[in-house]
C-alpha positions in Angstrom: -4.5 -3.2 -8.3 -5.8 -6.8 -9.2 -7.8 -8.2 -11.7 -10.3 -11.0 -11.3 -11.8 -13.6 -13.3 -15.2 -14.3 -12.1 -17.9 -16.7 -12.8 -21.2 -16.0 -12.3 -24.5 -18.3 -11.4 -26.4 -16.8 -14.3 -25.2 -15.0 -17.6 -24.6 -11.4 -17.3 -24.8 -8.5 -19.7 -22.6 -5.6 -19.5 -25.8 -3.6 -18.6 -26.1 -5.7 -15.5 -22.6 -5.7 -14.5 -21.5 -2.1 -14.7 -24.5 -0.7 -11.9 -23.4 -3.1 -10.2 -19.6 -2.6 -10.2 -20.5 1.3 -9.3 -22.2 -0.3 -6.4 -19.6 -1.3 -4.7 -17.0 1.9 -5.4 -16.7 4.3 -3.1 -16.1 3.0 1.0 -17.3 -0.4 1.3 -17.7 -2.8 4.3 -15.9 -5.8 4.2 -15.6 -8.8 6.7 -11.9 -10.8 6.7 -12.3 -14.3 5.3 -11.8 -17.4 8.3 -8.4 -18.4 6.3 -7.3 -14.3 6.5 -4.2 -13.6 9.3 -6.5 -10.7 10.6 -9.6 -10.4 13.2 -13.1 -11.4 12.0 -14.5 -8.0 12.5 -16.3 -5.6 9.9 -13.7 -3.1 8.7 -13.9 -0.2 6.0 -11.8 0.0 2.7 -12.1 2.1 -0.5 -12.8 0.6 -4.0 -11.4 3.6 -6.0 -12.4 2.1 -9.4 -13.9 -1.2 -11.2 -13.7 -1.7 -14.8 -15.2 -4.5 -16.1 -12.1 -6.0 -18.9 -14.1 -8.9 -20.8 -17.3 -10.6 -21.0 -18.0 -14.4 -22.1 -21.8 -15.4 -20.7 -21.0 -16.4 -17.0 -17.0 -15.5 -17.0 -16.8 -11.9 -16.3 -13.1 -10.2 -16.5 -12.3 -7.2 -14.5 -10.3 -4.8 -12.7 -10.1 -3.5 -9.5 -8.3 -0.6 -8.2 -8.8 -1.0 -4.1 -6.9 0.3 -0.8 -4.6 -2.5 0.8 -6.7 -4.7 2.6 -9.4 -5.4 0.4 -10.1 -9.0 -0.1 -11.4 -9.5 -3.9 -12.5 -13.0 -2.7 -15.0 -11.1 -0.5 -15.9 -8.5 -3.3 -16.9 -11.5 -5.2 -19.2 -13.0 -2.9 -21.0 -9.5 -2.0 -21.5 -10.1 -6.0 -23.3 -13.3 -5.6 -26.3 -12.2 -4.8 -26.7 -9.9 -7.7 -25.6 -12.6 -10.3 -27.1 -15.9 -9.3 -23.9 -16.8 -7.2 -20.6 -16.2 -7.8 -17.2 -17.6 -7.4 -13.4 -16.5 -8.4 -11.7 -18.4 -10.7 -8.4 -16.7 -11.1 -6.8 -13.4 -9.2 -3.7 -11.7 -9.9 -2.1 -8.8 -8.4 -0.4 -6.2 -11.0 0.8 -3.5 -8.6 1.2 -2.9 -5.1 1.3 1.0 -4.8 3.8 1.8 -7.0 5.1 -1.4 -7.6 4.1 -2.5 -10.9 4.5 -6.5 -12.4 7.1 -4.9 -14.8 9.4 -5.3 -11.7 9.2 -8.9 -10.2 10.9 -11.6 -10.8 11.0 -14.9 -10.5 11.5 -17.1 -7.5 14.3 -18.5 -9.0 16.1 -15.7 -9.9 15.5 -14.2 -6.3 16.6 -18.2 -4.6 19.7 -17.9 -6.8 20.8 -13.9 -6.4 20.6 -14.8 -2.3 22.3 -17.8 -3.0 25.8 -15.8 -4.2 25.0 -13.2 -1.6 25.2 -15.3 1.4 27.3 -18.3 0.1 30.2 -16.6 -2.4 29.5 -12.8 -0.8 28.5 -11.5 -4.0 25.8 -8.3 -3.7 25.4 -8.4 -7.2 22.3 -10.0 -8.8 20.6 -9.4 -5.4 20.8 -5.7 -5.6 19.3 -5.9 -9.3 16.5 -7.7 -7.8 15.4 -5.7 -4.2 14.0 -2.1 -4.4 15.3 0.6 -2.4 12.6 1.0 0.8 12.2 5.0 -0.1 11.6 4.2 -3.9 9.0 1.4 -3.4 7.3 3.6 -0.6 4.2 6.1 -3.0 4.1 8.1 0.0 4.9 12.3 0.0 7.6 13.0 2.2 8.5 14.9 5.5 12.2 15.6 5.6 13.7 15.3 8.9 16.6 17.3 10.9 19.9 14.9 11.6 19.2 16.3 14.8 15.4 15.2 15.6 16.6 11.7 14.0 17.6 9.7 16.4 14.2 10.8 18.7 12.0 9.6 16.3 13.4 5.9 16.1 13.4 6.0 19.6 9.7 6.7 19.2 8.9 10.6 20.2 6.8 12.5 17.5 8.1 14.7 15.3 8.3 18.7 16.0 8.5 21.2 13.5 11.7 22.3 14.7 13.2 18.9 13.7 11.3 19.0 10.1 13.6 20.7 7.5 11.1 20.3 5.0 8.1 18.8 3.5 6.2 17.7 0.3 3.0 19.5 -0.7 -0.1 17.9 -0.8 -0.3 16.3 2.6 -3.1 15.8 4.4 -4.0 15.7 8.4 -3.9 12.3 9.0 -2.2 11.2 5.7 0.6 8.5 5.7 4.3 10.2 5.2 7.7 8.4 4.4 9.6 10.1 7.1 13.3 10.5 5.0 16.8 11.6 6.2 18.0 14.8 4.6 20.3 12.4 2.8 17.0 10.4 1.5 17.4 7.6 4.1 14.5 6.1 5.4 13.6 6.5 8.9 9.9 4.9 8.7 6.1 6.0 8.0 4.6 8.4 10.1 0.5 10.1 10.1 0.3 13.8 9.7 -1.2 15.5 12.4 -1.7 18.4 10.7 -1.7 19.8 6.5 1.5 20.6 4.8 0.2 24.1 4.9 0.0 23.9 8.2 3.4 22.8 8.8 5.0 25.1 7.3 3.3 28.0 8.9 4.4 26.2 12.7 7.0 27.5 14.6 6.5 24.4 17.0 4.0 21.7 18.1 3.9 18.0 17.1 3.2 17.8 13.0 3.6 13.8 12.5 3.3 10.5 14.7 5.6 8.0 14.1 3.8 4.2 13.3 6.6 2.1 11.9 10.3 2.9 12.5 12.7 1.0 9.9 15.7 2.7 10.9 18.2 1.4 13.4 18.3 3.0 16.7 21.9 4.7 17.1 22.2 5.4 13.4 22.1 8.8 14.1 23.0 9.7 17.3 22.6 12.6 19.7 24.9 15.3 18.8 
């Protein structure tokens, strides 16, 4: 979730800008920025909301609730040529998922909580500061079996024999924080089929792996 302060070529009314704000919701086509760390190539992404915040002639203040990859900088030029031009002025992030700004901190506190970690081996302040991988992860969960743990961070699928459960609502290809039984992390996986599904499956591949945060040998082969 960001939101935006943008100026506009022309003054806008509140009539103009809210069309135009619908506009762009929905699955939109965006093409990365030269400065951007990713390909030049068109690529999808999905505006779930815009609310328009405040209003002062050609400053317009607003909100934007987007999947990750969406570049605001290029949401504001696809405005331009419905307002006369436009540039941004100011962006800030208040949430990543579930991560809301309640929860940062500063770069200071963070330089000096690693500080006492590394140089006087005290955890402290530095565990007040990090969040726990499986509580910063929004993602429903498939549970894993000890036993299917180990072949997953090695990089097989997962089988419903080694899921020991799994949270409702998931979708085929969904994202899923694949967890320990004892609410480890493993990594992220995509469903490859519905919760529903799953449940019903006596065998057959349910997830694919895509990033694997937990250390091979952790759980080893019984």
């Amino acid at each position: 979730k960001y939101v935006c302060l943008m100026r506009t070529g022309r003054e806008m009314k509140e009539l103009e800008l809210l069309p135009l704000f619908k506009r762009f919701t929905g699955t939109i086509t965006q093409t990365p920025p030269k400065m951007s760390a990713v390909r030049k190539k068109p690529r999808q992404r999905k505006v779930f909301y815009i609310n328009l915040l405040q209003l002062q002639s050609t400053k317009v203040l607003f909100e934007v609730r987007c999947e990750a990859g969406t570049y605001i900088r290029v949401l504001v030029s696809d405005f331009a040529a419905f307002c006369g031009g436009a540039e941004m002025l100011e962006l800030r992030r208040t949430s990543a998922g579930n991560i809301t700004e309640a929860s940062a901190h500063t770069l200071q506190r963070i330089s000096d909580a690693m500080w006492l970690a590394y140089e006087k081996r005290d955890e402290s302040e530095i565990r007040k500061v990090l969040i726990p991988a499986p509580e910063a992860l929004s993602l429903p969960r498939i549970v894993l079996q000890d036993s299917a743990v180990e072949a997953v961070c090695a990089g097989s699928l997962v089988f419903r024999p080694g899921v020991s459960l799994c949270d409702e609502g998931i979708t085929d290809g969904a994202k899923a924080a694949l967890m320990t039984i004892k609410g480890e992390l493993v990594g992220v996986g995509c469903a490859m089929v519905s919760s529903e599904t799953m449940k019903a499956m006596k065998a057959g591949a349910v997830c694919a792996p895509e990033t694997i945060v937990m250390k091979r040998g952790t759980y080893k082969k019984s």
